[in-house]
C-alpha positions in Angstrom: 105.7 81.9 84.9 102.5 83.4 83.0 100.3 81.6 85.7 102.2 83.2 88.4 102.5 86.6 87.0 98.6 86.5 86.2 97.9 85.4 89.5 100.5 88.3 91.1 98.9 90.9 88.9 95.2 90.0 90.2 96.3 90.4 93.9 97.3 93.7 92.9 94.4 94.8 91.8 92.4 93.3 94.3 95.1 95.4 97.0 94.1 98.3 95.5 90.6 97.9 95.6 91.0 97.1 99.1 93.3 99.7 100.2 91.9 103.5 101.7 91.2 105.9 98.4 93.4 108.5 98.8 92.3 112.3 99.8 92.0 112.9 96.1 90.0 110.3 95.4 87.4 111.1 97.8 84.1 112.7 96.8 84.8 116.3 98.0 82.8 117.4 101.7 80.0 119.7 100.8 79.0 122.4 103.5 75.5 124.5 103.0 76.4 128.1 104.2 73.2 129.6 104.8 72.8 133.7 104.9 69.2 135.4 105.9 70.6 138.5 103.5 70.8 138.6 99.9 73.5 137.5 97.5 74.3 140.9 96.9 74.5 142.4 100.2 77.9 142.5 101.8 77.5 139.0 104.0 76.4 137.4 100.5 78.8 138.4 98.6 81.2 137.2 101.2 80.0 134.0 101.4 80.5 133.7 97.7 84.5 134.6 98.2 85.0 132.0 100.7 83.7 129.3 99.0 86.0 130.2 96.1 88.9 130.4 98.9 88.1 127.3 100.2 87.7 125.8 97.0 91.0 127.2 96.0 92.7 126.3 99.5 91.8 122.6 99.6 92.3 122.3 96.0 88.5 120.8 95.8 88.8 118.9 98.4 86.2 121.0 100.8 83.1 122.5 98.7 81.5 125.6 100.1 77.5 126.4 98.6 76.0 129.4 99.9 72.6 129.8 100.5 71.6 133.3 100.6 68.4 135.4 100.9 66.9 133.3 104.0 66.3 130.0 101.5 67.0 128.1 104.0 63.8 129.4 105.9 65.8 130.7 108.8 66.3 134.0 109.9 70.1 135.1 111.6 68.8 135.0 115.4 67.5 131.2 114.4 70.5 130.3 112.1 73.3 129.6 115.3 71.0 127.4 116.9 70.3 125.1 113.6 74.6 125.2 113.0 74.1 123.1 116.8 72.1 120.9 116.3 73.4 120.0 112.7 70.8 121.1 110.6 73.1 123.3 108.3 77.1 123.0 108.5 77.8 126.2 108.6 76.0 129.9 108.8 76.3 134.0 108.5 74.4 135.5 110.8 74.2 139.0 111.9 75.1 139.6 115.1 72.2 142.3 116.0 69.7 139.2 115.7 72.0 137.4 118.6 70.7 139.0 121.4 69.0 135.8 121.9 72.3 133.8 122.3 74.4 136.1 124.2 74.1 140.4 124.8 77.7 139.7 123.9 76.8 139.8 120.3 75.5 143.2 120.3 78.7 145.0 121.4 80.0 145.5 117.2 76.3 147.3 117.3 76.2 149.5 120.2 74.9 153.0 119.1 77.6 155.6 118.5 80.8 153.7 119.6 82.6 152.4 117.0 81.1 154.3 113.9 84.0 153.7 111.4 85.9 150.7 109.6 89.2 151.3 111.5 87.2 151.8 115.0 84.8 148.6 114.8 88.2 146.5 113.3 89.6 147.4 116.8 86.8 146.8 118.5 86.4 143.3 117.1 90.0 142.3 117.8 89.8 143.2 121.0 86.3 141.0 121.9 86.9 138.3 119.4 88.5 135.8 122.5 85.0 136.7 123.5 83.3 135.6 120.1 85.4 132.6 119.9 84.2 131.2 123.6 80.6 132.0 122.5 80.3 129.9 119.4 82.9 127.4 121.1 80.1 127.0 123.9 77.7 126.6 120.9 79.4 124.1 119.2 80.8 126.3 116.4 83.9 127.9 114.9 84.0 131.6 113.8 85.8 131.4 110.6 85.7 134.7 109.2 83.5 138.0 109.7 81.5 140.5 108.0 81.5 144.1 108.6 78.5 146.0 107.5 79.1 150.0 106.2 77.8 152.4 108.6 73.9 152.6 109.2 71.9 155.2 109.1 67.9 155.6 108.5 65.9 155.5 105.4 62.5 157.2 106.1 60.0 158.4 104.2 60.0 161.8 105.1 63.4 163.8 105.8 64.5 163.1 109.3 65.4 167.3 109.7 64.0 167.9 113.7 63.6 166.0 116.5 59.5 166.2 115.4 60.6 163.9 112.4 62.8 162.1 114.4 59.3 161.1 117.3 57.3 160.3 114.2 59.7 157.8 112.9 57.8 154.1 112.9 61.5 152.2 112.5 62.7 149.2 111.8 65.7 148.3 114.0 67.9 145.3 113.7 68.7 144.5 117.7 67.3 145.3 120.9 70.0 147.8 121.6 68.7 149.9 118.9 65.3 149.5 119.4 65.8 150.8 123.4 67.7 153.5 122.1 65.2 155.1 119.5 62.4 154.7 121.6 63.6 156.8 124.6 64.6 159.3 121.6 60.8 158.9 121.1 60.4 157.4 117.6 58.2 153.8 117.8 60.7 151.7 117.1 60.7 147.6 116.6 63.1 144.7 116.0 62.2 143.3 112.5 64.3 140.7 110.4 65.4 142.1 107.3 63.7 138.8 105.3 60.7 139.7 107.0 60.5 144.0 106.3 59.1 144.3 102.9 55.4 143.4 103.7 55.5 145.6 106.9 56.8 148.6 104.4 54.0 148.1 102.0 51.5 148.3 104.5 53.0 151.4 105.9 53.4 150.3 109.2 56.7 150.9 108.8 58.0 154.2 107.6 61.2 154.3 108.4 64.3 151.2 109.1 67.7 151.2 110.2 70.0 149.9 108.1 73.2 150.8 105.9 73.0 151.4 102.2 74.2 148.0 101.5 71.4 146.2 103.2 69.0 149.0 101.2 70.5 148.6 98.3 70.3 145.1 98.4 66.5 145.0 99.1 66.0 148.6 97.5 64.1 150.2 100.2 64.7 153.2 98.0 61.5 152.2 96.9 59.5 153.0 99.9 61.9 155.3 101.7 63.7 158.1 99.6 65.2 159.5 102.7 68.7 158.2 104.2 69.9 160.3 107.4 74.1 159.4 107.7 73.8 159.2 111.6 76.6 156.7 111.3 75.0 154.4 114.2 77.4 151.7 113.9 79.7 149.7 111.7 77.8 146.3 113.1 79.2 142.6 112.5 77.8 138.9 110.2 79.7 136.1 111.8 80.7 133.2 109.6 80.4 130.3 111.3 80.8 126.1 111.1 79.3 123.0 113.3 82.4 122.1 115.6 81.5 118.6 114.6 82.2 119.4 110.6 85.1 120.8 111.7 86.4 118.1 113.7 85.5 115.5 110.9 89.0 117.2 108.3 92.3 116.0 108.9 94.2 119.2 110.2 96.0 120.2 106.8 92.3 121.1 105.7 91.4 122.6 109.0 94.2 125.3 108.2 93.7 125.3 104.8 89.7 126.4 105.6 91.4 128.6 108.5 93.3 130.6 106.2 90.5 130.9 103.8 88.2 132.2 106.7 90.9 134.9 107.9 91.7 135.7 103.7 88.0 136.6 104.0 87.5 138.9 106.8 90.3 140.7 105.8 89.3 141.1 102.0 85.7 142.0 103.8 87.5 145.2 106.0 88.9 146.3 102.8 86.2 146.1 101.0 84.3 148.5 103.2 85.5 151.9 101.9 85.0 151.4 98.5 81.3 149.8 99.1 80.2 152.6 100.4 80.7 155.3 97.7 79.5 152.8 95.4 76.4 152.1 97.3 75.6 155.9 97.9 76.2 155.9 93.6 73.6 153.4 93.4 71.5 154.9 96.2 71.6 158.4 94.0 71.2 156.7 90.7 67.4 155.3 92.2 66.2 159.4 93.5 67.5 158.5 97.2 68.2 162.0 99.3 71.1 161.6 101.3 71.6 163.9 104.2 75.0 163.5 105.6 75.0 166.1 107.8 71.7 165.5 109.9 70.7 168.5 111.8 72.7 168.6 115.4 69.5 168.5 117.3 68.4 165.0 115.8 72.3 163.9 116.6 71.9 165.2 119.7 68.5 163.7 120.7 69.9 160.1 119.7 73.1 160.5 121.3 71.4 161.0 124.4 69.4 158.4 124.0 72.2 156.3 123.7 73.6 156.8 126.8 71.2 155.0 128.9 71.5 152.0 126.1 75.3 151.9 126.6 74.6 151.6 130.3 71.8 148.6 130.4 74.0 146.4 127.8 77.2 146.8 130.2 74.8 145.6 133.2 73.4 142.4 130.9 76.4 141.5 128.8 78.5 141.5 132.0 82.3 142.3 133.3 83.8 140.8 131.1 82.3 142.1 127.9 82.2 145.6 130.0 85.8 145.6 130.2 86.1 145.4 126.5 84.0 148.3 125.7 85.9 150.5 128.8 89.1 149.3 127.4 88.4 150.6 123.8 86.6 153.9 124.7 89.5 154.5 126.7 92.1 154.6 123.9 90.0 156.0 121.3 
């Protein structure tokens, strides 16, 4: 009976060597989510809160590890393209850089049309069937986005007449933007934020479009002590993962992951109010002027301007992305 029960208790152990480790068992999947902004921007610091939802949501299972501040050595308009072909499992780009991929990808940064949280939250809902066929068509997922606080330009000088406005060397972050402030007559020119500090030293570039996040993230308060509250646009990071990864989880982590992306965006829109008095604090604290009443004939100059943008981007993005825009100007 010993023999027999020694025997028994060795094909035991030899079945559970052979048999499928359990889900627990596994080493845990590890995604690289890779960011062009900073850690402390907006984008960064949501990257940082999903991972710890994921984390949370699969129990360990699925391992989120940002990579912010352009380590990867991409920049946002290259980062979709390197999610497709598998380079990186996931990515957070800016949707400005996207022209590239799709006009579509402007619409959250169209000048003067959704210029608060609650406006470009609308917007977004309405085009994000849109956003999902995009990345679909790329390969990709959209698992949670990113909403950027208002921008507005950071110059050197104050931005206080349409004089100021023409002498404006700027820094835009999309073609849309860069159309519109040169027909307002400023030299304007689409620059990745990983690439602007060099360009600011030099001094060929006195003035860039951006929110006080992404300043205060790079502090461009130390080249440009001016920041005009235009309110351009509340603009959009996309948080994205290869359809392949994706694919590769059984479905329980799928939603899990799914919940974690939506948690996200909507800690992300909540976020927004409260960032923004804090980054004008910080913005203060470091001898920043902040105007945030720019004289009517700069707003009017640029608004202007705009008009003619609006217009082009209908024509290239097409009727279907058209149709969103009409649809939300119309109820606003």
């Amino acid at each position: 009976m010993r023999k027999v029960s020694q025997v028994s208790g060795v094909l035991l152990i030899l079945g559970a060597l052979a048999a499928p480790m359990t889900a627990s068992a596994q080493s845990p999947v590890t995604w690289e989510l890779i960011d062009e902004y900073p850690a402390t921007a907006i984008p960064g610091q949501a990257d940082e809160y999903f991972a710890k939802m994921v984390a949370d949501a699969t129990r360990g299972a699925v391992v989120i590890t940002p990579m912010p501040g352009a380590k990867s050595g991409l920049r946002s308009k290259d980062q979709v393209a390197a999610v497709k072909d598998g380079k990186f499992a996931m990515a957070n780009s800016f949707g400005g850089a996207l022209s590239g991929e799709s006009p579509v990808f402007l619409l959250s940064s169209l000048p003067f049309v959704a210029a608060s949280a609650e406006d470009s939250r609308k917007l977004y809902e309405k085009a994000k069937p849109l956003y999902d066929k995009l990345f679909t068509e790329r390969g990709q997922k959209l698992l949670f986005v990113t909403p950027w606080p208002p921008s507005g330009i950071w110059a050197a000088k104050p931005v206080d007449s349409v004089t100021a406005l023409k002498a404006l060397k700027i820094r835009t972050y999309d073609q849309t933007g860069t159309d519109m402030f040169n027909a307002a007559g400023a030299t304007a020119t689409v620059i990745s934020y990983a690439d602007l500090t060099p360009k600011l030293q030099s001094g060929e570039i006195n003035a860039v479009l951006s929110s006080g996040d992404g300043g205060a993230g790079r502090k461009l308060w130390e080249y440009l002590p001016n920041f005009s509250e235009i309110v351009y646009a509340v603009p959009l990071s996309f948080g994205t993962v290869s359809l392949d990864k994706w694919k590769a989880l059984d479905a329980p982590t799928r939603d899990a992951i799914e919940r974690a992306g939506n948690d996200t965006t909507a800690h992300q829109w909540n976020l927004l109010q409260s960032r923004v008095a804090e980054n004008y604090m910080r913005m203060r604290e470091n001898g920043v002027t902040i105007d945030e009443h720019p004289p009517q004939p700069v707003m009017n100059a640029l608004r202007s301007a705009a008009k003619g943008t609006l217009a082009d981007w209908k024509t290239k993005a097409g009727p279907d992305a058209a149709k969103v825009l009409d649809d939300f100007l119309g109820q606003k």
